[in-house]
ZAZA-579158 format. One record per residue (C-alpha): z, x negated, y negated. Coordinates in steps of 0.5 Angstrom, whole numbers, padded with zeros to 4 digits, always signed. Layout:
REM ZAZA-579158
ZXY;...
REM end
This chain:
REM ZAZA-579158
-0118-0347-0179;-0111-0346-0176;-0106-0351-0178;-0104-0357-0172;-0099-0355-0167;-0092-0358-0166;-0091-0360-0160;-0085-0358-0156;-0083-0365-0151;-0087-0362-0145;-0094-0365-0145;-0101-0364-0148;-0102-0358-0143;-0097-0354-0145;-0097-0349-0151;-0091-0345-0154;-0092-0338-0154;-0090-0339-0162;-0095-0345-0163;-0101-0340-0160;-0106-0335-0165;-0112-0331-0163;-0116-0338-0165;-0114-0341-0158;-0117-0337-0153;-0121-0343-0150;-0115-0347-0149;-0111-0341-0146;-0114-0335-0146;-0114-0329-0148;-0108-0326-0146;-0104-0332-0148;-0107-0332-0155;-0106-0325-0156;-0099-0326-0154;-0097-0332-0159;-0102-0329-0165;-0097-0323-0165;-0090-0327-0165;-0093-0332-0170;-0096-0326-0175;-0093-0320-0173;-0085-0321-0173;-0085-0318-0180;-0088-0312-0178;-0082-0311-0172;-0087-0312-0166;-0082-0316-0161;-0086-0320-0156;-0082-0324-0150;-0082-0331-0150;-0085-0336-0146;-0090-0342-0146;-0097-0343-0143;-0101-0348-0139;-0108-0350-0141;-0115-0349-0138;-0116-0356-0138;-0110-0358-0133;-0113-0352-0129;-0120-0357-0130;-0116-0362-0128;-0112-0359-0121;-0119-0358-0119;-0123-0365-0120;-0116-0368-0117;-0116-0364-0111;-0124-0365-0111;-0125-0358-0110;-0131-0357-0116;-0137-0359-0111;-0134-0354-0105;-0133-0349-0110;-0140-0349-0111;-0143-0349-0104;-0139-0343-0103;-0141-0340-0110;-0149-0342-0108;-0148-0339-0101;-0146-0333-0104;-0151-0332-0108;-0157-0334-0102;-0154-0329-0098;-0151-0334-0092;-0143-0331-0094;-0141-0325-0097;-0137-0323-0102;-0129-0323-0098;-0133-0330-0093;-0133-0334-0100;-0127-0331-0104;-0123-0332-0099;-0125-0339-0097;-0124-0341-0105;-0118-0339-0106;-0115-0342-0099;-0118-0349-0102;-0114-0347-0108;-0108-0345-0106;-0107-0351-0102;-0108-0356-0107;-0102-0360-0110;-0101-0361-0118;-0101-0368-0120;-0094-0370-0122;-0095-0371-0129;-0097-0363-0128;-0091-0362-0125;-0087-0365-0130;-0090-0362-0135;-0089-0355-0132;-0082-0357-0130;-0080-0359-0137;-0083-0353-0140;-0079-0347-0136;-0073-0352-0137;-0072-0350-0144;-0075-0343-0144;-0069-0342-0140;-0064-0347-0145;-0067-0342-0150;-0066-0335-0147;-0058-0338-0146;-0059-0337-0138;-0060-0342-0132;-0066-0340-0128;-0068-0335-0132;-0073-0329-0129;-0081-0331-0131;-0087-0326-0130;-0092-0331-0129;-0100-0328-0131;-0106-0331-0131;-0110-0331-0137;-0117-0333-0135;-0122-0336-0143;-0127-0331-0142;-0122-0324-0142;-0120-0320-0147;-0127-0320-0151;-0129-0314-0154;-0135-0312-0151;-0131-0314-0143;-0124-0313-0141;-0124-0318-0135;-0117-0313-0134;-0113-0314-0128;-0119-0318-0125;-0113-0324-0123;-0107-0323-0121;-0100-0324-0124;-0093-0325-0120;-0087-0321-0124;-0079-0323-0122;-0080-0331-0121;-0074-0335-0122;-0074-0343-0121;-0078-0348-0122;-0081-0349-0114;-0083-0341-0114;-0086-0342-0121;-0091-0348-0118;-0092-0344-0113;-0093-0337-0117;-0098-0342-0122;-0102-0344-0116;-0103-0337-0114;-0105-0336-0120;-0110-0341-0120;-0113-0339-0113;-0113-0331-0117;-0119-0334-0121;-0123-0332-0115;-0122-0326-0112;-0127-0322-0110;-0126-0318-0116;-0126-0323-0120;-0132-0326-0117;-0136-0320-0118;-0134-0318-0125;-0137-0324-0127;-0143-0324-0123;-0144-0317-0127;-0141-0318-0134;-0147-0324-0134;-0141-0330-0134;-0144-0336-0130;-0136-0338-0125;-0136-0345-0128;-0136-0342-0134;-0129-0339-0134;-0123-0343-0134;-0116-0340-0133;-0109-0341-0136;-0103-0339-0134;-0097-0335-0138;-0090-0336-0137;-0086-0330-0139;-0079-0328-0140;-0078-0322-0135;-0076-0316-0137;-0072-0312-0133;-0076-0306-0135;-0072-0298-0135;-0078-0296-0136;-0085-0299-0137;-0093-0296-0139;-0100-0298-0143;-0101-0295-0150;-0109-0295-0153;-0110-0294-0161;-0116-0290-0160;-0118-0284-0154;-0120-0287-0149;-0124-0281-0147;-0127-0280-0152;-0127-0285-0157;-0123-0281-0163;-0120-0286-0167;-0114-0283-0171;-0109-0283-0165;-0105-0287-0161;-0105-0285-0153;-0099-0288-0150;-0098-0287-0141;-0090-0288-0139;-0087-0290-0132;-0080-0291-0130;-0078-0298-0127;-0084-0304-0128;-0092-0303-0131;-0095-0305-0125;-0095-0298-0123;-0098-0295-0128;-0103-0301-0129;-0105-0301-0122;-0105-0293-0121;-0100-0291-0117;-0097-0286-0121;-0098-0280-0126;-0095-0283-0132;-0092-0278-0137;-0097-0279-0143;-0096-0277-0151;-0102-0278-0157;-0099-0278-0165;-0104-0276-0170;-0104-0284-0174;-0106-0282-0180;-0100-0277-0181;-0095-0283-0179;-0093-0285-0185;-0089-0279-0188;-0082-0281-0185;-0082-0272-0186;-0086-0272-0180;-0086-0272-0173;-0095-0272-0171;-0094-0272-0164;-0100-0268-0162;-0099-0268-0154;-0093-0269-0149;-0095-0268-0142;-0090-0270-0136;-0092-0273-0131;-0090-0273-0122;-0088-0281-0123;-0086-0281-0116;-0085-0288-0115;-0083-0293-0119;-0083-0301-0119;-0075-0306-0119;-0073-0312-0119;-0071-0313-0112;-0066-0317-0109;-0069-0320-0103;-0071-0327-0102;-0078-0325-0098;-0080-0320-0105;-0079-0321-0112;-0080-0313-0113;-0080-0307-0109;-0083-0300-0110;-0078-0295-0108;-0078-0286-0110;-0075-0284-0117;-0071-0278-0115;-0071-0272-0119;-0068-0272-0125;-0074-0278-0127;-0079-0274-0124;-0077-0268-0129;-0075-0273-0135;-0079-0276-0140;-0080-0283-0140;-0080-0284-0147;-0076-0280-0153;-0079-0278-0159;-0077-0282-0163;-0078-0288-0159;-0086-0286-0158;-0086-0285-0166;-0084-0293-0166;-0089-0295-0160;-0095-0291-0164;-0092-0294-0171;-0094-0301-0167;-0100-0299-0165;-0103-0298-0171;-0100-0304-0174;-0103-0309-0168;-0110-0305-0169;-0109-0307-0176;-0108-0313-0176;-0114-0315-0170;-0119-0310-0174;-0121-0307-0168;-0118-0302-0162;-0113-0305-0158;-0110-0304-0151;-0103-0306-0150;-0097-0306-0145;-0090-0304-0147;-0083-0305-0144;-0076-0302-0145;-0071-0307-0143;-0066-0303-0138;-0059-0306-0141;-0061-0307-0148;-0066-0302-0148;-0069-0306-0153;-0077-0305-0153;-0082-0311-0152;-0089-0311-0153;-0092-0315-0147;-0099-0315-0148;-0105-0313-0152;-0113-0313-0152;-0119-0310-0155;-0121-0303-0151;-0128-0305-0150;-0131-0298-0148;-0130-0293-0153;-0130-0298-0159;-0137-0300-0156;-0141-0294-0156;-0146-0292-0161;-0142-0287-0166;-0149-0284-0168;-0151-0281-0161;-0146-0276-0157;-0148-0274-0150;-0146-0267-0147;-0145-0266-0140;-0146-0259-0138;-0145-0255-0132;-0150-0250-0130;-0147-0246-0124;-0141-0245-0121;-0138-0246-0114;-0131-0246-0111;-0126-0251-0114;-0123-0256-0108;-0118-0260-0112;-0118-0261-0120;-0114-0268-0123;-0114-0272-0130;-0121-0273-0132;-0124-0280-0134;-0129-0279-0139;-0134-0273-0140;-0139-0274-0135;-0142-0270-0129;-0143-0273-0122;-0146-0271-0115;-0146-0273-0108;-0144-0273-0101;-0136-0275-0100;-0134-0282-0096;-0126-0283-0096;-0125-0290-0096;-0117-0292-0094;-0118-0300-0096;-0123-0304-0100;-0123-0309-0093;-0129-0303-0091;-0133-0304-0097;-0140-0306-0093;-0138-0298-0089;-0139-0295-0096;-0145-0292-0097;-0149-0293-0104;-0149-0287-0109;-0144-0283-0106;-0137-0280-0108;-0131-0285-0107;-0125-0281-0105;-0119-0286-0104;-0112-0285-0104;-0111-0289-0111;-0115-0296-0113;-0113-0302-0116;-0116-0309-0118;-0119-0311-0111;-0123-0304-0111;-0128-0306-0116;-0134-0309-0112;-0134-0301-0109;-0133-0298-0115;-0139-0301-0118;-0143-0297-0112;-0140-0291-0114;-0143-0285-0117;-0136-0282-0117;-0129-0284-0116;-0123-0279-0114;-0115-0280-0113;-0109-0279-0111;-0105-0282-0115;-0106-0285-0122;-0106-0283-0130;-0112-0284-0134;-0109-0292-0137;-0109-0294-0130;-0113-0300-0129;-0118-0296-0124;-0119-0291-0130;-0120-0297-0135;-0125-0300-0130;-0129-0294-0128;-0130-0292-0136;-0133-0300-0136;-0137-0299-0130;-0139-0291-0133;-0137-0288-0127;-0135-0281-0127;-0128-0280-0124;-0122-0276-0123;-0115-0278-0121;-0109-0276-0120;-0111-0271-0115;-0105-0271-0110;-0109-0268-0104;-0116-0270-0105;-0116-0275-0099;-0114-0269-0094;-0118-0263-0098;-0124-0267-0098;-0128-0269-0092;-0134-0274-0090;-0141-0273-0092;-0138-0266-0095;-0143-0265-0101;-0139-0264-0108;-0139-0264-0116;-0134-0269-0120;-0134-0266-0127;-0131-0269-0133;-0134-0264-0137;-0128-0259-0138;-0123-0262-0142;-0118-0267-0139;-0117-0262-0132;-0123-0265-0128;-0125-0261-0123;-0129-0262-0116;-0133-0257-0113;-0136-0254-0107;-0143-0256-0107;-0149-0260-0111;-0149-0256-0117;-0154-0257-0123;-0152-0260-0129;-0155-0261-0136;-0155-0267-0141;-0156-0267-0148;-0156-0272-0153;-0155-0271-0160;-0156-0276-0165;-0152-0274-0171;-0158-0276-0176;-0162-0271-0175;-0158-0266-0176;-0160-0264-0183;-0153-0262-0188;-0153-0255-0191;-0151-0252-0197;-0148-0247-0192;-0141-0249-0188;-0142-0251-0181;-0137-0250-0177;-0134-0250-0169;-0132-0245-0165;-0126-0248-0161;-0121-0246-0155;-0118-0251-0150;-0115-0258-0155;-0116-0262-0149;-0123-0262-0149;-0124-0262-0157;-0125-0270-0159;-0131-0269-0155;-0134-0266-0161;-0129-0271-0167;-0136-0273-0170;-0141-0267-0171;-0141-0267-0178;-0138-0260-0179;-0133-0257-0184;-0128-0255-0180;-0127-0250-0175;-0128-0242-0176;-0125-0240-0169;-0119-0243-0165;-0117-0238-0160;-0110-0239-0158;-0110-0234-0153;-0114-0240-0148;-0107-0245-0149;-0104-0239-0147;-0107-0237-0141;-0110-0244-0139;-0103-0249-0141;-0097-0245-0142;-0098-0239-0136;-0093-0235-0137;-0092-0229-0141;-0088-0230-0148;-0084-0223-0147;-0081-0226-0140;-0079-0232-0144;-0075-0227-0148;-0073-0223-0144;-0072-0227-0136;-0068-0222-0134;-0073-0217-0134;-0078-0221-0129;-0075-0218-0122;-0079-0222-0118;-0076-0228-0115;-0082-0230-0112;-0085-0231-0120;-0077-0233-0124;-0078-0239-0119;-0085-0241-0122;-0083-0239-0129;-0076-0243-0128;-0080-0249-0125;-0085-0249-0132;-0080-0248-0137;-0075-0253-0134;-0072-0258-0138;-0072-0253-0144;-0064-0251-0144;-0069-0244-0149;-0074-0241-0144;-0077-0239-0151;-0077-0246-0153;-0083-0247-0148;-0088-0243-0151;-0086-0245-0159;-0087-0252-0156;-0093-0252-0153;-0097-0247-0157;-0095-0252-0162;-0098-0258-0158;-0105-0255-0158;-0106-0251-0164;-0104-0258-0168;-0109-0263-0162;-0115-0258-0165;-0113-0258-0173;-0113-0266-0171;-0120-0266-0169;-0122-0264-0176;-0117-0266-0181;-0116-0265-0186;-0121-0260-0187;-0120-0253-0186;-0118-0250-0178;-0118-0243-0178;-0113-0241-0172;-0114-0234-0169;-0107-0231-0167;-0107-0228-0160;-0113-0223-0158;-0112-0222-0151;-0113-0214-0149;-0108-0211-0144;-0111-0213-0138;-0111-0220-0139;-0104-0220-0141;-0102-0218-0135;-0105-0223-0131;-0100-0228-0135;-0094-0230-0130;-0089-0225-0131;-0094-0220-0135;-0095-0214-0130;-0086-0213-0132;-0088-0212-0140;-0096-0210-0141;-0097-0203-0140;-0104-0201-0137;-0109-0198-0141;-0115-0194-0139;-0120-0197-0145;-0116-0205-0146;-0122-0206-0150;-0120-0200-0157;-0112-0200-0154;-0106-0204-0156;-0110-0210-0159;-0110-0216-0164;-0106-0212-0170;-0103-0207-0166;-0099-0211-0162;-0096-0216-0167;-0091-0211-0170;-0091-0206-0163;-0084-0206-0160;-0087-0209-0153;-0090-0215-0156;-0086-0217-0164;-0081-0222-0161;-0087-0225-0158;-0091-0225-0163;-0085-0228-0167;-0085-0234-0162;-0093-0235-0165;-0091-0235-0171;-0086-0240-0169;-0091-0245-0167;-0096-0244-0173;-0089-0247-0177;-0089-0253-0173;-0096-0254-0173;-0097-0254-0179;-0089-0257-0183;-0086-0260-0176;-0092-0263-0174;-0096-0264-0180;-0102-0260-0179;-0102-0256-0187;-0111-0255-0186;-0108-0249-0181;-0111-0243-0183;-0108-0237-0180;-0113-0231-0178;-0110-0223-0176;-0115-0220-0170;-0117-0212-0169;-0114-0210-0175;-0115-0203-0176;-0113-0201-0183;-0109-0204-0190;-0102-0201-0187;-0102-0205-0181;-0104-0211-0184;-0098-0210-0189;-0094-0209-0182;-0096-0215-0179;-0095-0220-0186;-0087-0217-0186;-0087-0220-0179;-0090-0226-0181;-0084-0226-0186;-0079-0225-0182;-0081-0230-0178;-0081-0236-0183;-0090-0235-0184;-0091-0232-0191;-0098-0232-0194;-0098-0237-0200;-0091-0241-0198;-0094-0248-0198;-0100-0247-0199;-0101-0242-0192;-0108-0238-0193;-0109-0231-0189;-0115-0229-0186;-0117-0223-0182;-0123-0221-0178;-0128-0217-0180;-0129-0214-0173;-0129-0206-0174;-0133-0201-0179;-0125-0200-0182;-0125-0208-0185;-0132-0206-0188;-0131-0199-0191;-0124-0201-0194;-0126-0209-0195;-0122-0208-0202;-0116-0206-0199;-0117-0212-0195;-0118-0217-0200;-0112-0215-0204;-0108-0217-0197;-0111-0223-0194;-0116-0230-0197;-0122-0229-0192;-0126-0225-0187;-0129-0227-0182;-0134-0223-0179;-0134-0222-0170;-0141-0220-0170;-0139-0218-0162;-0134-0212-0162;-0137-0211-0170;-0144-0211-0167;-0140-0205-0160;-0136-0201-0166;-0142-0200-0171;-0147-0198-0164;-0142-0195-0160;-0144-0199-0155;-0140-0203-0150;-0140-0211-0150;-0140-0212-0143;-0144-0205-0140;-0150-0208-0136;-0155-0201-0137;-0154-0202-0144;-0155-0209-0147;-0162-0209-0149;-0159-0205-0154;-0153-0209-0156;-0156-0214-0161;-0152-0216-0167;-0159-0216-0172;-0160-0208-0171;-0160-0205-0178;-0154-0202-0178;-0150-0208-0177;-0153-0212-0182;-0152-0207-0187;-0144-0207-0186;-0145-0216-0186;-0149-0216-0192;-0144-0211-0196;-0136-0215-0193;-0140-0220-0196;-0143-0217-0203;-0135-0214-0203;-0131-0220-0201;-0134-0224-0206;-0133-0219-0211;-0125-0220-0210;-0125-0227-0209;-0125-0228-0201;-0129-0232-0196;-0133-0229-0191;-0136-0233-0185;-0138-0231-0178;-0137-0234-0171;-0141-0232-0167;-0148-0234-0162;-0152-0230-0165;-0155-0235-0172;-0156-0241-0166;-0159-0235-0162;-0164-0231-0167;-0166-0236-0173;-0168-0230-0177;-0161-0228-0176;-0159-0234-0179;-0164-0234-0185;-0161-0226-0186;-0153-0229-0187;-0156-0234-0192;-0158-0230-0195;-0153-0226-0196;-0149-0231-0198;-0144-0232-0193;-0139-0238-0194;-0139-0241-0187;-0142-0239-0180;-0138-0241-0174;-0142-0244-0167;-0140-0246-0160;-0141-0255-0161;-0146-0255-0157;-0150-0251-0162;-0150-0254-0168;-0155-0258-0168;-0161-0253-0167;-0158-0249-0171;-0157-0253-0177;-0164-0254-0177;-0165-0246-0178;-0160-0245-0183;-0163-0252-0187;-0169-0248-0186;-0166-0241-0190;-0164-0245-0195;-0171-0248-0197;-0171-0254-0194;-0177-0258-0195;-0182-0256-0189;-0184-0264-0188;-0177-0266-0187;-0175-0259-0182;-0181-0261-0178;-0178-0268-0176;-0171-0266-0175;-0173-0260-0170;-0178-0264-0167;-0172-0269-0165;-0167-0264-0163;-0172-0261-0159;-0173-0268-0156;-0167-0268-0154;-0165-0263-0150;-0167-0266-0143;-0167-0258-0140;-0172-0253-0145;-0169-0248-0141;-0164-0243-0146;-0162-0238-0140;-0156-0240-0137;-0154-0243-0144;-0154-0238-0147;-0151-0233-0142;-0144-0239-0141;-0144-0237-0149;-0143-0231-0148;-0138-0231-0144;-0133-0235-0147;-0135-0232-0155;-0130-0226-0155;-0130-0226-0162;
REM end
């Protein structure tokens, strides 16, 4: 039981901010409640919450029966529900029947009172207030009711601030509002609303912060979403918003910094105090030193995460928070703070994989919200005045969404933006509803036309993409219980960080393949060599796109380290602390030069395949100093960072020489085996690592086998020849006998050897044949380990009766029994 309140001299329907805690949401709300727990039981934690008072739902019960609106409230409510008014008909009636209604004088008094000391105890006469709603029913943690009322920012005197009050009582019953409730089951009269007055804080700069992934529920980060100016563009969703993710677990060590993203936003626009008597704010352009700025430093998003984690602590659950840096004191304060009630709601027992079964042309690509795939004809909508011309089912394509959007939304089967961030209010309520969306797209509503046919596909990472046509797509759901444990070590193969929580609770052992190569082609672009050596790029045309990419970096160089860095650390994120085995870069020749200034520096090869690759490169004039800014990067990741379970592995090495001349440049460079704790790892990949695999041994702490180019050097047989595929199989004799002698050799010395390929997924006698041979680890695309778990269960002998059951389940799952067009996606992206 909490304690009885000291009142402060302003009447029974007032309650200080500091006299409120997480048990009052009856009286005042969640946000109110959740306000004053913080400044009650947080200050020691050195969270900073702006002052402020609230009013009661009872003097909200009390406005309405002394103005008599109870009964004309529900006339409107039973004509809504009869079907003789529709939604913007009733809600509208009931918010003017609200608006004007008069406060009793005690109300007004009591108010009054209130805002006169808060402005006595700031020490400023007539000081600005944000005047919020708080309805009794919101903040619960399996339904947000965020942004469903409204809030009324830069209110200065006691008649705006009855007048903001009232608004705020008439917001009850927007239409929003009003159909949320209906589809969250809460009947009208049930909720009440109360009303925060708040000290206003002139903010530089503004955002939203989740102590989970929103996309993906991964709990061990913290995303936080910054803007210039006020919140409200970011929480109504119209800017891109820089975003940052800090690993949480690592924060504690004051030696590091485990910021695993940084990602700068457009921020074309921001919200300020305006001057007008007319308006309270105004939204005007950021100039360009904004828009290529980052909102927070780093030492400012390591304390906003350190918050985070400490007001998750405290509520025992994952929160959504909002976050404000004062302009003059640059002071932080934490604004609000509410339970997540998406991703923190899901079954972590089930994952469900959306997977696209064809390709077309990509018309328009923005931020992700969640993971799934939707199709449908496009209908653009300028307004929400223009529900009742929306068709049910179809892709909603708009300029941007904000609250009043919701009854729309719901009817959506998907939702497309032009402007936004993924903690927009539109992303939080499209997750809620489990719309599939993207926002944020800058030119989707002029690409994109009526009745047009397309695919929305939330299924690649955090770059959603729209493309021409209806495609066909695949679910599977996988019940993490029904895959059985192996003595063999399960891991996965990975490629892209922003796609890699999707996977966060398979329960594997790591990963055995991270191809750096994809953060190179997919989020840095430019080849590493035309950082290094600018004055080389000859090309106007690419210096300026290369100049627009590295801007902010004084040191072009410092680019490429940074975000290598980023990516490789989101994906040891994923599994840590448990081994993630990063694959320096494998692109051939020919894949070099389609980076941005890659032609400039790559020569060209008749056979890119057996040319100047992997190993070769590393300490190869053209490519060493490039090779050293990877090194630089796997340093930071690993003592910058924190990311220490980063195993480094060397590709295409050819002979101990050259593995000796790489290990030098991985010296010279700061990257030396055995040096904290660093293991080596080389790829078995060439007849030459087999025949010599001693040798090997004596240079690196493991091997893993790419079954692919070992399987086309054993067999002379090109991977990607068409004619000759039906001889390429990995389970031809040769090819076993160079596996299963590494393996017998590398055991003898001490190493581990595992593989990363398709084939034991693919061929269960393949499987069966590795463990037998008793390889250490097999290493699968995500989606495979399932079934392939089962196979290699049943290799090491488990019980018939038990298998039976678990691949009859996984089996069940698989809402498409058809492998072809799997299979072909995953020989395309395993280039081990």
């Amino acid at each position: 039981m909490r304690s009885p309140k000291i009142k402060h001299e302003t009447g029974n329907d007032i309650y200080w901010f500091d006299e409120l805690g997480i048990a009052d949401v009856a009286q005042v709300g969640g946000k109110n409640a959740s306000l004053g727990e913080m400044i009650s039981q947080m200050a020691l934690e050195g969270i900073v919450v702006p002052f402020g008072f609230a009013t009661s739902a009872n003097m909200f019960r009390e406005f309405l029966q002394k103005n008599a609106l109870d009964q004309a409230i529900g006339q409107h409510i039973q004509a809504l529900a009869d079907g003789a008014e529709n939604l913007q008909t009733a809600g509208a009636a009931i918010r003017k029947l609200i608006s004007e209604g008069q406060f009793s004088p005690s109300q007004q008094q009591q108010i009054g009172s209130a805002y006169r000391q808060l402005c006595h105890q700031i020490g400023c006469d007539n000081v600005s207030v944000a005047v919020r709603s708080s309805a009794t029913a919101e903040d619960l943690p399996e339904a947000s009711f965020a942004g469903q009322q409204e809030s009324y920012l830069n209110i200065t005197g006691e008649v705006d601030l009855l007048e903001a009050c009232r608004q705020c009582f008439a917001s009850l019953y927007t239409d929003r509002a009003i159909s949320y409730r209906q589809e969250q089951g809460f009947t009208h009269q049930q909720v009440a609303l109360s009303v925060g007055v708040q000290q206003m804080i002139n903010a530089e700069s503004a955002g939203v912060m989740f102590s989970l992934d929103t996309e993906t529920g991964f709990p061990d980060v913290v995303v936080i979403n910054a803007a210039w100016g006020l919140g409200e563009t970011i929480v109504k969703g119209s800017v891109t918003p820089d975003r940052f993710m800090v690993y949480k677990p690592l924060l504690t060590n004051k030696a590091l910094l485990p910021i695993i993203e940084k990602k700068q936003g457009s921020k074309l626009e921001k919200m300020v105090y305006s001057s007008s008597i007319s308006e309270s704010t105004l939204t005007v352009a950021t100039d360009d030193t904004e828009r290529t700025t980052f909102v927070l430093t780093d030492d400012e998003v390591m304390a906003l995460a350190k918050w985070a984690v400490a007001i998750e602590r405290h509520y025992c659950r994952p929160m959504d928070m909002e976050w404000a840096k004062d302009s003059v004191t640059k002071k932080i304060y934490m604004v609000q703070a509410r339970p997540e009630t998406v991703e923190s709601q899901k079954s972590s027992g089930v994952l469900v994989n959306y997977q696209l079964k064809e390709q077309s042309k990509v018309l328009v690509e923005g931020t992700s919200v969640g993971s799934a795939i939707a199709t449908g004809p496009v209908f653009n909508i300028a307004s929400p005045a223009d529900i009742d011309q929306f068709p049910d089912g179809a892709i909603l394509v708009t300029q941007k969404t904000d609250p009043d959007w919701v009854p729309l939304m719901s009817r959506a089967s998907g939702i497309i933006t032009d402007v936004g961030g993924p903690t927009s209010h539109a992303a939080i309520v499209s997750r809620e509803l489990k719309v599939a969306t993207i926002v944020g797209c800058e030119n989707a509503t002029s690409v994109l036309k009526n009745n047009q046919q397309v695919t929305l596909s939330c299924a690649e990472g955090a770059l959603g993409k729209v493309y021409e046509g209806k495609l066909a797509y695949e679910t599977t759901a996988i019940n993490l219980a029904d895959i059985p444990r192996t003595q063999t070590e399960i891991m996965i193969n990975a490629a892209l960080p922003d796609s890699i929580f999707h996977w966060w609770s398979l329960p594997v052992a790591g990963i055995g393949l991270t191809r750096i190569e994809f953060i190179i082609s997919s989020q840095i672009r430019v080849h590493p060599m035309a950082l290094v050596h600018p004055e080389k790029v000859t090309d106007p045309v690419v210096r300026n796109k290369i100049q627009k990419l590295t801007r902010g970096y004084s040191h072009q160089p410092d680019y490429f380290v940074t975000h290598l860095a980023l990516g490789v650390a989101k994906i040891a994120a994923s599994q840590y602390p448990k081994p993630v085995i990063v694959r320096m870069s494998d692109f051939k020749s020919n894949e070099y030069r389609g980076l941005l200034g890659g032609v400039f520096f790559e020569i060209e090869e008749e056979n890119p395949m057996l040319g100047l690759r992997g190993a070769s490169r590393y300490y190869h004039p053209l490519y060493k100093e490039a090779f050293i800014l990877e090194c630089q990067a796997i340093i930071r990741a690993r003592e910058q960072i924190g990311f220490d379970n980063i195993i480094v592995m060397i590709p295409f090495c050819r002979t101990p020489d050259e593995a000796d001349k790489v290990l030098a440049v991985m010296a010279e460079a700061g990257l030396i085996r055995g040096e904290n704790g660093l293991q080596v790892y080389v790829m078995c990949e060439i007849p030459s690592n087999v025949i010599l695999a001693e040798e090997f041994a004596r240079r690196f702490d493991g091997f893993s086998i790419g079954s692919n180019d070992l399987t086309q050097l054993v067999l002379g047989i090109d991977r990607d020849s068409n004619e000759l595929k039906p001889l390429f199989d990995a389970r031809n004799a040769a090819v076993k006998s160079m596996i299963a002698q590494v393996i017998k050799v590398a055991h003898e010395c001490g190493c581990k050897v595992g593989i990363c390929g398709q084939a034991p997924s693919d061929h269960p006698e393949f499987a069966e044949f590795l463990v037998e041979c008793g390889i250490d680890s097999i290493s699968l695309n995500p989606d495979s380990v399932p079934t392939a778990s089962i196979h290699i269960a049943a290799a090491e002998g488990l019980k018939a009766e038990e298998l039976k059951v678990g691949l009859s389940k996984a089996e069940l799952s698989q809402t498409d029994s058809s492998k072809v067009e799997q299979s072909k996606a995953k020989d395309e992206t395993d280039t081990s």
